[in-house]
N, CA, C and O atoms as a MOPAC input file, in Angstrom:
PM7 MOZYME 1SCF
protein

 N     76.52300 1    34.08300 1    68.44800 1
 C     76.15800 1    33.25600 1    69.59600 1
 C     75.00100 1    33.89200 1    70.38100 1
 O     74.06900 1    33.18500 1    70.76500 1
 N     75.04100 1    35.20100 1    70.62500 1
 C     73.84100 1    35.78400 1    71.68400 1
 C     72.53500 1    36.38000 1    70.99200 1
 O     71.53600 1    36.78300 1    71.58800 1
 N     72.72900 1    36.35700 1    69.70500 1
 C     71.77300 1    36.18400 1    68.39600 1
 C     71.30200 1    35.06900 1    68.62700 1
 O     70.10200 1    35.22400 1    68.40100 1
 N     71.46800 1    33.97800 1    68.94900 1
 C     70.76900 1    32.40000 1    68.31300 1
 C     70.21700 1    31.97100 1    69.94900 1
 O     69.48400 1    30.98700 1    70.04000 1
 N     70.70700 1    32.96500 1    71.58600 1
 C     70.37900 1    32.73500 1    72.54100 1
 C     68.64100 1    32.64800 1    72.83500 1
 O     68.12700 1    31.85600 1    73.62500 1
 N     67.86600 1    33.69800 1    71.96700 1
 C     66.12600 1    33.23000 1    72.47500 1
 C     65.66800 1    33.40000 1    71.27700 1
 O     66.32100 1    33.88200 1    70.35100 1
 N     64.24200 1    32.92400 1    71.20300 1
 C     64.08300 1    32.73300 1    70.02900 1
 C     63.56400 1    34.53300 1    69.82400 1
 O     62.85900 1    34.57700 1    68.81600 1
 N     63.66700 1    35.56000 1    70.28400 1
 C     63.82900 1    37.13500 1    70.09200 1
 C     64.79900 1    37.56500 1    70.62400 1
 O     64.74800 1    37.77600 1    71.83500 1
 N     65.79600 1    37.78800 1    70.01000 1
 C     66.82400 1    38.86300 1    70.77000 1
 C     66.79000 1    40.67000 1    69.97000 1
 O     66.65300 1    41.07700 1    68.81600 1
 N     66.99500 1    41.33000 1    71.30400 1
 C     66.60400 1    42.72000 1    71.27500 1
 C     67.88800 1    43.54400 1    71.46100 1
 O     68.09400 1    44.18500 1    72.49100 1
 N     68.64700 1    43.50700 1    70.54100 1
 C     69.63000 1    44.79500 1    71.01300 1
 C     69.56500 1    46.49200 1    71.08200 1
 O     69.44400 1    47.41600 1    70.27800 1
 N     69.67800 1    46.36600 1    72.14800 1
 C     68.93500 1    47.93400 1    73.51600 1
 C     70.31100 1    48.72200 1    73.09500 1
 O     71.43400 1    48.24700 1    72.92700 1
 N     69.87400 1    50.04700 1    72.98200 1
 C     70.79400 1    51.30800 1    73.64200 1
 C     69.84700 1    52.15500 1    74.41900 1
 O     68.94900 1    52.84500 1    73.93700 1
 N     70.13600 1    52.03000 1    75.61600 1
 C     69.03200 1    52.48300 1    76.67300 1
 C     68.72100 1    53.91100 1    76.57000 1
 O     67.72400 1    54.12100 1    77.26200 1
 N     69.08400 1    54.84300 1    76.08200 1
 C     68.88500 1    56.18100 1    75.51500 1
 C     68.10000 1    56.50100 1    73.96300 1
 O     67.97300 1    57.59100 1    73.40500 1
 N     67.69200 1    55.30200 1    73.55900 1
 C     67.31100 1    55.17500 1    72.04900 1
 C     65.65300 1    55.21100 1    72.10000 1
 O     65.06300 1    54.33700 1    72.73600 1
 N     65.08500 1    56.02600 1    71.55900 1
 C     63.28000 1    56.08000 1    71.47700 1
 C     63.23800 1    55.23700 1    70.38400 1
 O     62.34800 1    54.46300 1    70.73500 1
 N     63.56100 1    54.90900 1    69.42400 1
 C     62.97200 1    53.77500 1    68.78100 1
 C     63.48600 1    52.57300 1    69.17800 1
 O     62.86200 1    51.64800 1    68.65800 1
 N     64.45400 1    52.18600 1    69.95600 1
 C     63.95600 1    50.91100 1    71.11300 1
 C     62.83600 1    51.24500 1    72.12300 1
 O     61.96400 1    50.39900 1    72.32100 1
 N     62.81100 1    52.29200 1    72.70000 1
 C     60.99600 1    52.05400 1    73.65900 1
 C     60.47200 1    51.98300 1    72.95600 1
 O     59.79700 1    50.98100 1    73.19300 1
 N     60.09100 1    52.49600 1    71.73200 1
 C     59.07500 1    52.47900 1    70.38600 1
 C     58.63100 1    50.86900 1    70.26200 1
 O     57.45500 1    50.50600 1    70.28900 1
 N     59.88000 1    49.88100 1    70.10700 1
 C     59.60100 1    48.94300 1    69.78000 1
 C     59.95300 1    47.81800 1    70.63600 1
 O     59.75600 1    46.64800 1    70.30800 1
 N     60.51300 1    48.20900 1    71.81300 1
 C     60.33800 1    47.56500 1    72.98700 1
 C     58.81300 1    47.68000 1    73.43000 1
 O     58.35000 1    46.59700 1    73.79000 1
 N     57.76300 1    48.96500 1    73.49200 1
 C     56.29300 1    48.90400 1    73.70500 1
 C     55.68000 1    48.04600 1    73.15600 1
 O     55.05700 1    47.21700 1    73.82000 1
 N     55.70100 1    48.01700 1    71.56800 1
 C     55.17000 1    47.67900 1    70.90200 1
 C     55.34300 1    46.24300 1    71.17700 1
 O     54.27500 1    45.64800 1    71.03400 1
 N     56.30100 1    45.49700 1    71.51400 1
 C     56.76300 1    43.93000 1    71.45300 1
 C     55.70800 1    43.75000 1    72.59400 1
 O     54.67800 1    43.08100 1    72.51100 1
 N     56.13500 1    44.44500 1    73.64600 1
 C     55.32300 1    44.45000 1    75.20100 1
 C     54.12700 1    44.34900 1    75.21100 1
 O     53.54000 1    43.50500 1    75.88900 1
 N     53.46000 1    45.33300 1    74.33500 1
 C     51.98800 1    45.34200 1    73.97100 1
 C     51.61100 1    43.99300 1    73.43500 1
 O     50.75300 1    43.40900 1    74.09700 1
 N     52.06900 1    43.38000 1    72.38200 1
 C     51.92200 1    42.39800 1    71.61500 1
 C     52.04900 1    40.96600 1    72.78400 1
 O     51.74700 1    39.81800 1    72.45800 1
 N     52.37000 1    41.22100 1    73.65500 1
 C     53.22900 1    40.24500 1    74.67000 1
 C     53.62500 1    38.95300 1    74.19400 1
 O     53.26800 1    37.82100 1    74.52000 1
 N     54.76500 1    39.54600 1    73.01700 1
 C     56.19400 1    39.12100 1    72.98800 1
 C     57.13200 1    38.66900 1    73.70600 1
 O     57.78800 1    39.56700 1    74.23600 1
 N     57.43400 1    37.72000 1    73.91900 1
 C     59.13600 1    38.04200 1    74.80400 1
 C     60.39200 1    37.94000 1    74.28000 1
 O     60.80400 1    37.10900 1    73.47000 1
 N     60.93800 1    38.79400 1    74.77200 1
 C     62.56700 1    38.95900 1    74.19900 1
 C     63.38900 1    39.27600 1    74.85000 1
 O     63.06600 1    39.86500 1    75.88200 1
 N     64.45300 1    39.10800 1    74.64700 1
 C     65.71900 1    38.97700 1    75.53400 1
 C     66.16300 1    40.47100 1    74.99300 1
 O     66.09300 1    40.87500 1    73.83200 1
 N     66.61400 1    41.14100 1    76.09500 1
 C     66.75200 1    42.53500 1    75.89800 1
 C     68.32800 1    42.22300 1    75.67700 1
 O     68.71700 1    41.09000 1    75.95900 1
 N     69.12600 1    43.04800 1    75.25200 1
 C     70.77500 1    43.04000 1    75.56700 1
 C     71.29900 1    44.16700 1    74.60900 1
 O     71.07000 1    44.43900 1    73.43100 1
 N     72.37900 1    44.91000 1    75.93300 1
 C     72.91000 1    46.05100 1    75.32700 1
 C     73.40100 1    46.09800 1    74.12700 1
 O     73.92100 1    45.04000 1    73.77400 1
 N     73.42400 1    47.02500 1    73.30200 1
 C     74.03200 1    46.55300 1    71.83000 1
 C     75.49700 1    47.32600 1    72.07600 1
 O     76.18400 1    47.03200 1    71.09700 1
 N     76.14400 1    48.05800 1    72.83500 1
 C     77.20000 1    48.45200 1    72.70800 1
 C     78.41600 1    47.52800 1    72.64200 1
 O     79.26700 1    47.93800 1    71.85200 1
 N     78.67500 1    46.54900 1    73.17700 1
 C     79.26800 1    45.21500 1    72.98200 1
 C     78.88300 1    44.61700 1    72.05600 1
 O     79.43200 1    43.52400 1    72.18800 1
 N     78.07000 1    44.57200 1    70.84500 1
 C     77.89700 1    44.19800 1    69.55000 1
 C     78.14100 1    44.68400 1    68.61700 1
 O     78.14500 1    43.99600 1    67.59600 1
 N     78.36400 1    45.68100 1    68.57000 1
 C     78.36200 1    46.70900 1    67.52200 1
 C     79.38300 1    46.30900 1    66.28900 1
 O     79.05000 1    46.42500 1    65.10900 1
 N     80.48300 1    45.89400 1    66.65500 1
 C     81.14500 1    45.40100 1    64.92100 1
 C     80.83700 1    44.02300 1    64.72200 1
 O     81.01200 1    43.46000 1    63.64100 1
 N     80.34800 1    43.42900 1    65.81400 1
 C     80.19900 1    42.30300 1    64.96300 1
 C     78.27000 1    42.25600 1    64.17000 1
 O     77.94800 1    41.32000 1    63.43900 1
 N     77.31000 1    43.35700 1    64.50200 1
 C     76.39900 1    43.51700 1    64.19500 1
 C     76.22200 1    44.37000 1    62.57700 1
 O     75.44800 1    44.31500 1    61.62100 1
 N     77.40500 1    45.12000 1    62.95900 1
 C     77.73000 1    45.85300 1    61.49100 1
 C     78.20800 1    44.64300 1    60.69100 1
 O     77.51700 1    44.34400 1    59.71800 1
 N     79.52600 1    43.73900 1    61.01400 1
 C     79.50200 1    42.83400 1    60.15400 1
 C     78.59600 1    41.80400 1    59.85400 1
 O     78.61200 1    41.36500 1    58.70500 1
 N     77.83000 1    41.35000 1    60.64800 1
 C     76.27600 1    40.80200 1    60.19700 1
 C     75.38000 1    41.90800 1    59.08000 1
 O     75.18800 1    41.33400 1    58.00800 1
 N     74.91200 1    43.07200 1    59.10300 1
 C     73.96100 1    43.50400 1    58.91700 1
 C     74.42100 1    44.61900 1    58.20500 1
 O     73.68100 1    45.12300 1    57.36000 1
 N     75.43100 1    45.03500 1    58.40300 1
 C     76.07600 1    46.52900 1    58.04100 1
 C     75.71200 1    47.77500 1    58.39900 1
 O     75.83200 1    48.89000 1    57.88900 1
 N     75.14600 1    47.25500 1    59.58500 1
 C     73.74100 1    48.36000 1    60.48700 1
 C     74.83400 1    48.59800 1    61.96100 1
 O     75.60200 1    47.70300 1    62.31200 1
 N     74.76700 1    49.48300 1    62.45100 1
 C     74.67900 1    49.51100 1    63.46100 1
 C     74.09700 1    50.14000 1    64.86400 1
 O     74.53000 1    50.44400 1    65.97500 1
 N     72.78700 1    50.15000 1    64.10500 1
 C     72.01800 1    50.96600 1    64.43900 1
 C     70.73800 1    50.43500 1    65.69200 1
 O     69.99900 1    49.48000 1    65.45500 1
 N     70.67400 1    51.10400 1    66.78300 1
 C     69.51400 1    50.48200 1    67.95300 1
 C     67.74200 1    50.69300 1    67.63800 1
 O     67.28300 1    51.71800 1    67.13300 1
 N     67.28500 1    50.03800 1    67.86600 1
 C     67.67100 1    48.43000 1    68.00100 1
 C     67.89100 1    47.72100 1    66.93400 1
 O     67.51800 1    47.99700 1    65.79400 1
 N     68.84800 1    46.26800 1    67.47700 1
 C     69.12100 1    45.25900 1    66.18800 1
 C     68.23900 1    44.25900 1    66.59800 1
 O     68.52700 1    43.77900 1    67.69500 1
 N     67.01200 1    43.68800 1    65.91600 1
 C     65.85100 1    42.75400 1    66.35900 1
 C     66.30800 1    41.26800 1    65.67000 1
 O     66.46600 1    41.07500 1    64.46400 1
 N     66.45300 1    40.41000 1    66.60600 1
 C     66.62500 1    39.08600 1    65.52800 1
 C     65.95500 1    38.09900 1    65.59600 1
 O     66.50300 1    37.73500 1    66.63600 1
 N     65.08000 1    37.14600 1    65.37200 1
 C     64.08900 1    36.06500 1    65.48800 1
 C     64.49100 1    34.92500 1    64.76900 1
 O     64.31900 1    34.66400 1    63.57800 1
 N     65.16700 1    34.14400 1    65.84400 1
 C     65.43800 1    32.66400 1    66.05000 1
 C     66.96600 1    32.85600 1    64.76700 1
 O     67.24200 1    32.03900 1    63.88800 1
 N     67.71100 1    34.16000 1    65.06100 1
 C     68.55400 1    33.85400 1    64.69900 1
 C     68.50300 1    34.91300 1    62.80900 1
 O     69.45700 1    35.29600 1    62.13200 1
 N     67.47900 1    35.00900 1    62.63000 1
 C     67.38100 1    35.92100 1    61.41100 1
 C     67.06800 1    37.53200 1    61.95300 1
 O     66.36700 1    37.98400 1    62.85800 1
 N     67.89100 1    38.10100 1    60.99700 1
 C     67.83000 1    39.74000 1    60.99400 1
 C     66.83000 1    40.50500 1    60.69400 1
 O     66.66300 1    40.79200 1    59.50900 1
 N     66.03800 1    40.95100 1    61.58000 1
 C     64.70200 1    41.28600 1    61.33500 1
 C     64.56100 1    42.93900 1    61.27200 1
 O     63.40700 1    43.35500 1    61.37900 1
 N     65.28200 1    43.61400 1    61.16000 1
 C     65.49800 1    45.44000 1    61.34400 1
 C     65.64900 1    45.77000 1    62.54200 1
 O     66.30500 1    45.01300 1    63.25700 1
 N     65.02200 1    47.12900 1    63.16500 1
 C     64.68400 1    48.11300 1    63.75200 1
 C     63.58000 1    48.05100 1    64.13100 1
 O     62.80100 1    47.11300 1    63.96100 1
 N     63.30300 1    49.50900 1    64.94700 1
 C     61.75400 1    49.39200 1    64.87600 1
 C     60.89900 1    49.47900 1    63.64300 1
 O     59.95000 1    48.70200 1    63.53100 1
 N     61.21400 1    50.54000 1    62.52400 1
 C     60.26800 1    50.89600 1    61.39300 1
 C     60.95300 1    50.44700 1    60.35000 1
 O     60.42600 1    50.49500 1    59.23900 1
 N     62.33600 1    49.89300 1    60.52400 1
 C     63.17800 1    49.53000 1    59.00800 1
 C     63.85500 1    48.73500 1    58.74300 1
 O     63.57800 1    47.93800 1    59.63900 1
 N     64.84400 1    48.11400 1    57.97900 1
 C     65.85700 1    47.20400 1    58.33300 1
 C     66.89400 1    47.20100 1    57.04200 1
 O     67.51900 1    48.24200 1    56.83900 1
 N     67.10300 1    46.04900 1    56.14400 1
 C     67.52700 1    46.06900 1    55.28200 1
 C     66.84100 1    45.71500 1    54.00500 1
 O     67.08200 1    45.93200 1    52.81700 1
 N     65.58400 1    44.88200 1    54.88500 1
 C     64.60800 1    44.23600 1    53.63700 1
 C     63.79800 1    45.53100 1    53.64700 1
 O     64.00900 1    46.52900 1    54.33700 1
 N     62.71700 1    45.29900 1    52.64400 1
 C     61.56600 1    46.04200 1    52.87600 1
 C     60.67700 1    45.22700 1    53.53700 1
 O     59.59100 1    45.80200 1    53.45700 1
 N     60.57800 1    44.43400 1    54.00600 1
 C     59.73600 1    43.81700 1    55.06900 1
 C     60.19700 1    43.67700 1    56.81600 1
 O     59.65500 1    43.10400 1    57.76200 1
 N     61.24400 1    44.35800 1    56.71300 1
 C     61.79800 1    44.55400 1    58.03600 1
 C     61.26200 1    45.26000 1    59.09100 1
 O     60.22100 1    45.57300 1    58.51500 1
 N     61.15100 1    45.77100 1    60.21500 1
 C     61.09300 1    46.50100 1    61.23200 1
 C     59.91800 1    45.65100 1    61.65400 1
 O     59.13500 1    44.92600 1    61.04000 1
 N     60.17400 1    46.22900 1    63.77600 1
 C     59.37400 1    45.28400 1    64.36300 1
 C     57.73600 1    46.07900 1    64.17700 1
 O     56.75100 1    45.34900 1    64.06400 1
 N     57.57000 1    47.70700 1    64.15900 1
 C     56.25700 1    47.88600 1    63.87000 1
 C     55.50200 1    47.14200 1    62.49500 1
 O     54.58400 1    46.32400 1    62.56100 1
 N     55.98600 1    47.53000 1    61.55900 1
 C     55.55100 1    46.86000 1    60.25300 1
 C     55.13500 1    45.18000 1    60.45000 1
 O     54.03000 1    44.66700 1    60.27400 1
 N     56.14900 1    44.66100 1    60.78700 1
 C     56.33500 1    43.47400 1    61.42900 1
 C     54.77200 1    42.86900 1    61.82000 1
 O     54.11700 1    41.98100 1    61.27300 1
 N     54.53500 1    43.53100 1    62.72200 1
 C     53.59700 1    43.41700 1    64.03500 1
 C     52.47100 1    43.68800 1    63.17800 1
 O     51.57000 1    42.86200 1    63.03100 1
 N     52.48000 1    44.44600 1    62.79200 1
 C     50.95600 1    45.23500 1    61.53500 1
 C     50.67800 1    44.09400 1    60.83700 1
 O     49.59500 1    43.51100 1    60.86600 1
 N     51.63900 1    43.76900 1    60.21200 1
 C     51.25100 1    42.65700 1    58.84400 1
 C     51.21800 1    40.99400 1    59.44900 1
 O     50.90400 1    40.09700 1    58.66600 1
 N     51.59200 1    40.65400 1    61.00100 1
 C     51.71900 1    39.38400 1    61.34300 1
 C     52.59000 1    38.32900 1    60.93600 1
 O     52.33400 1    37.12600 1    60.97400 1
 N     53.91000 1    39.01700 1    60.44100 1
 C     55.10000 1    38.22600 1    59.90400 1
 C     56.02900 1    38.39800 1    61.05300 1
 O     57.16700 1    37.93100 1    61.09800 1
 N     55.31400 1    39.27400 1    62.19800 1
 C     56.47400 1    38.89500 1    63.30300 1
 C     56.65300 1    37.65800 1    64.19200 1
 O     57.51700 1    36.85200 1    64.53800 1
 N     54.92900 1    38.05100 1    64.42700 1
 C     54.51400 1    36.27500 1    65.29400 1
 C     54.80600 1    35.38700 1    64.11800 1
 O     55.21400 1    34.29900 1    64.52200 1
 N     54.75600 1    35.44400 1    63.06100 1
 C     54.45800 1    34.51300 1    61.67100 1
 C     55.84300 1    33.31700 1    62.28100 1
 O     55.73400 1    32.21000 1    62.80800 1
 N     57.15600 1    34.17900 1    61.90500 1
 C     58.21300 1    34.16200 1    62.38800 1
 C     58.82300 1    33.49100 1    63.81800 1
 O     59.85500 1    32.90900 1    64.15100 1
 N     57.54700 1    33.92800 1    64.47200 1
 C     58.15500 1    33.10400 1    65.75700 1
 C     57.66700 1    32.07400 1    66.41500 1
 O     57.94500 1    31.64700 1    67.53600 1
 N     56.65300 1    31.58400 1    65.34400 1
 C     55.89700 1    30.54500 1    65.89100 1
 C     56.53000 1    29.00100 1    64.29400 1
 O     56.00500 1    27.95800 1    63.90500 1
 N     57.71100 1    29.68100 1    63.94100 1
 C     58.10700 1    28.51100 1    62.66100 1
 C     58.92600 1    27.85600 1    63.08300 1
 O     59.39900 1    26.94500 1    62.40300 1

C-alpha cells in the first residue's frame, strides 16, 4: 500500500549514507519522492524483495534497488540516474 502511495517512494533509515547518497542524488536531479522510514517495513520489504536493506527505492510501485544496487543489474538509483531509466520510469 505505501509502495503504490507516490509515484517515488523512498525508504529512509536516517543513519544510512547511502540514503543521503541517493537521497542527494534524487535532490540534485529534482526528483520528488516521498521519503518514509523503512523500519516499519522491513518484513514486509524482505518479503517483496528479499532485501532489507536502506534505502528500498520504488517507482510507481516497481522495485528499483538502493542507491548503487538492487536485485536486477539495472537497479540502483545512481546507475539509474546515469543511464536515464530513472526519469525513463517515471515519466511511463
Amino acid at each position: 500500500e505505501m509502495i503504490g502511495s507516490a509515484d517515488c517512494v523512498f525508504f529512509d533509515n536516517s543513519s544510512c549514507p547511502y540514503c543521503r547518497m541517493a537521497e542527494d542524488a534524487l535532490t540534485a536531479k529534482g526528483i520528488a519522492f516521498k521519503k518514509v522510514p523503512i523500519a516499519d517495513y522491513k518484513p514486509a520489504l524482505a518479503e517483496l524483495t528479499g532485501k532489507t536493506s536502506a534505502p528500498s527505492v520504488w517507482i510507481k510501485g516497481t522495485y528499483v534497488g538502493g542507491c548503487n544496487d538492487g536485485t536486477e543489474p539495472w537497479h540502483g538509483v545512481k546507475p539509474m540516474l546515469a543511464s536515464g531509466k530513472f526519469e525513463e520510469m517515471m515519466k511511463a
